[in-house]
N, C-alpha and C positions, 0 to 999 in steps of 0.2 A: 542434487538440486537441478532447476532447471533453468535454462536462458529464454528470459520473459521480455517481450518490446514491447513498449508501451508508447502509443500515439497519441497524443495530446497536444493541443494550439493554447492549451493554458499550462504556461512556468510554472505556478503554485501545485497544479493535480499532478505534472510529470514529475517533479521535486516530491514529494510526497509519495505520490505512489512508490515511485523508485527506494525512499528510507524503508517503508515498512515491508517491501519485496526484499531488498537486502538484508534485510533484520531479521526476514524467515528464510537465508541462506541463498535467496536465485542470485542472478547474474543480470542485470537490468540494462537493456539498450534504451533510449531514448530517442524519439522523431515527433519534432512539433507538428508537422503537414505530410500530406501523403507521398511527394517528393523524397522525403527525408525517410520514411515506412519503405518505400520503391526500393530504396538506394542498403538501408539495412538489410532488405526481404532478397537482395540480390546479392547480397557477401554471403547470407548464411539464414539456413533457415533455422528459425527460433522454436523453442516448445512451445510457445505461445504466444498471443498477440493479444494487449488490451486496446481496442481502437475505437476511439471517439467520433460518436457521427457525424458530427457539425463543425465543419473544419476551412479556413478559408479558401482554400486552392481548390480541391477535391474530397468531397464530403466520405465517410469511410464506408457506404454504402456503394457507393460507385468505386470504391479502390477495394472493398470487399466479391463485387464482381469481376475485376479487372483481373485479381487474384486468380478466381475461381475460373474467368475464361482461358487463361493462362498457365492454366495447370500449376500454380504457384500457390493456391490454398490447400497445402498439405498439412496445415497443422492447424490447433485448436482454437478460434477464434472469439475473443467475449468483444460485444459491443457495449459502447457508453454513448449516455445522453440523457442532457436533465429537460430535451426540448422533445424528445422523438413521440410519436404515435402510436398505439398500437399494434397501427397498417405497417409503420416502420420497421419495430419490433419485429413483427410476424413475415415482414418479406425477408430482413436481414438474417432470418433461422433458414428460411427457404434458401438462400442462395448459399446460405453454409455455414453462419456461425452457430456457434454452440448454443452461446447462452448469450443473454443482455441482462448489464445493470443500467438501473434508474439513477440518474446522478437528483440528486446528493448520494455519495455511495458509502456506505456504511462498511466499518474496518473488517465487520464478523463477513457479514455478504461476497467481498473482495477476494478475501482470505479463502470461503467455503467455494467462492466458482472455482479461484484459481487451484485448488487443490482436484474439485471435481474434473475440471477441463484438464489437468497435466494425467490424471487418474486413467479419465479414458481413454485420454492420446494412449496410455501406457497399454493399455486393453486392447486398443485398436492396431497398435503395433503390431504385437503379439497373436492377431489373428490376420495379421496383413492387410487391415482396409487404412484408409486416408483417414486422419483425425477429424476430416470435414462430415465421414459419415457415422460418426458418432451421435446418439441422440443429441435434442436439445432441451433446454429448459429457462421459462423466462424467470429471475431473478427479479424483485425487485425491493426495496432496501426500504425503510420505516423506522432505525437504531439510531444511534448517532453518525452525525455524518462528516465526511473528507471536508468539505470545507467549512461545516459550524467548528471542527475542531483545528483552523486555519484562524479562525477568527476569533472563535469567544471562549469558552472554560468555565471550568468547575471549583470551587470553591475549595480548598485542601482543610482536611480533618481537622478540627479544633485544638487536638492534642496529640502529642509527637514523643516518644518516648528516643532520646538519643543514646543512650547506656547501650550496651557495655563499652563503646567505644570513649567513654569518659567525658565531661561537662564539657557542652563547645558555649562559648562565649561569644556574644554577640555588641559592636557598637550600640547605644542607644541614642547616642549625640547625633544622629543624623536623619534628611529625608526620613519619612515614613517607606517610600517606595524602593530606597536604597536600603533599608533593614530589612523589608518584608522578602527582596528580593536574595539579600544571603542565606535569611532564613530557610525561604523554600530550595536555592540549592543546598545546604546542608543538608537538609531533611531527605533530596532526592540522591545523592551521593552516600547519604547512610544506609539506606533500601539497597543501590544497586551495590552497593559493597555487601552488605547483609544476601543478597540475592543471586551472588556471583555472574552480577550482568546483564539477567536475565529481563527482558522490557516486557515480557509477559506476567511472569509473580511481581514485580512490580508496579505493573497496573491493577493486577487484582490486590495486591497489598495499601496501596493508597487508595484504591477506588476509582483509579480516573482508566478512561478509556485509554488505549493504547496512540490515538491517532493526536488524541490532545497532548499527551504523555511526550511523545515524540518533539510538538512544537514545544513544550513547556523548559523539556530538556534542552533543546536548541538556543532559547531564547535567554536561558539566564547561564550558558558557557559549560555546561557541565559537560565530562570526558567519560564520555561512555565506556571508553577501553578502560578506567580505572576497575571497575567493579570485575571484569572480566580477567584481569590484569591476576587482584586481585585473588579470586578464583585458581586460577594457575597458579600460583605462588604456593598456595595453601595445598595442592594434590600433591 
């Protein structure tokens, strides 16, 4: 897998982004301002860099060329930005990144650049050019998105079959919001035990996207290592 940095001036996309990069195996640095991008780009270079345009110190357009005047754009660069331009876009492929997503950015989008961008680094190794001279390609996102699934949700299946694991029993004496809430972790702790862990068959088994999946998990305590735990137990 690979070591992916991700720059971002918002807490909630660096938080975020980092769960579901680590949830497909990389290795996630974090830099809120290009300061902090400088200072990781200078311990170690990364497979990859997700970097946001709009940034308060130095926007990642200017630390995209800073990179590239510097001989320090050797590897595969995706831009972000829910504000950029086209002209934006089309200068930041020119000066060397790969690809750009549109924020809101969508978990399939994410997942398909960063696979595409670690893919050609891989190619480009292997024929000895810089992952800057890799083609590019602009990206842009229309699915669900990183931060609609920060914020709102989807509505969980009417009916939930909890067998074979045996009748779980539920208070009724209480909150509506404090039942609804054991409910649905039961129901998501049944999955990832039945699914050996896995936040992929589990989003495709409840129906909810992976990125809402993720906060939903979060939010009502559930221990993701159980399911995986789990799993191992049973090989």
């Amino acid at each position: 897998m690979a070591n992916i940095l991700v720059v971002d001036d918002e807490l909630g996309i660096r938080d975020l982004l980092s769960e579901i990069l680590n949830d497909e195996g990389h290795t996630v640095e974090l830099a809120e301002n290009a300061a902090e991008a400088r200072a990781a780009r200078q311990r170690a270079r990364p497979d990859l860099v997700l970097l946001d345009i709009w940034m308060p110190d130095t926007d990642g357009v200017t630390l995209l060329k800073e990179w590239r005047g510097t001989g320090l754009l050797t590897m595969p660069v995706i831009m972000m930005s829910g504000h950029a331009t086209i002209d934006t876009a089309v200068e930041a492929t020119r000066i060397g990144a790969q690809s750009f997503l549109e924020k809101p950015i969508t978990l399939q989008k994410l997942l398909k650049a960063v696979e595409q961008g670690l893919l050609r680094e891989s190619m480009a190794r292997k024929s000895g050019l810089d992952g800057v001279e890799s083609s590019t390609q602009v990206i842009v996102a229309s699915e669900l998105t990183v931060e609609a699934a920060m914020t709102g949700g989807q509505s969980l299946p009417s009916v939930v079959d909890l067998s074979p694991q045996g009748q779980q029993t539920f208070e009724l004496d209480k909150p509506l919001r404090d039942a609804r809430d054991a409910f649905e972790k039961a129901y998501f702790e049944f999955h990832l035990a039945k699914e050996g862990g896995s936040m992929t068959r589990v989003a495709e088994k409840t129906g909810l996207e992976r990125t809402h999946l993720y906060r939903k998990l979060k939010q009502l305590g559930v221990d993701l290592s159980r399911g995986r735990r789990g799993s191992a137990a049973s090989t």
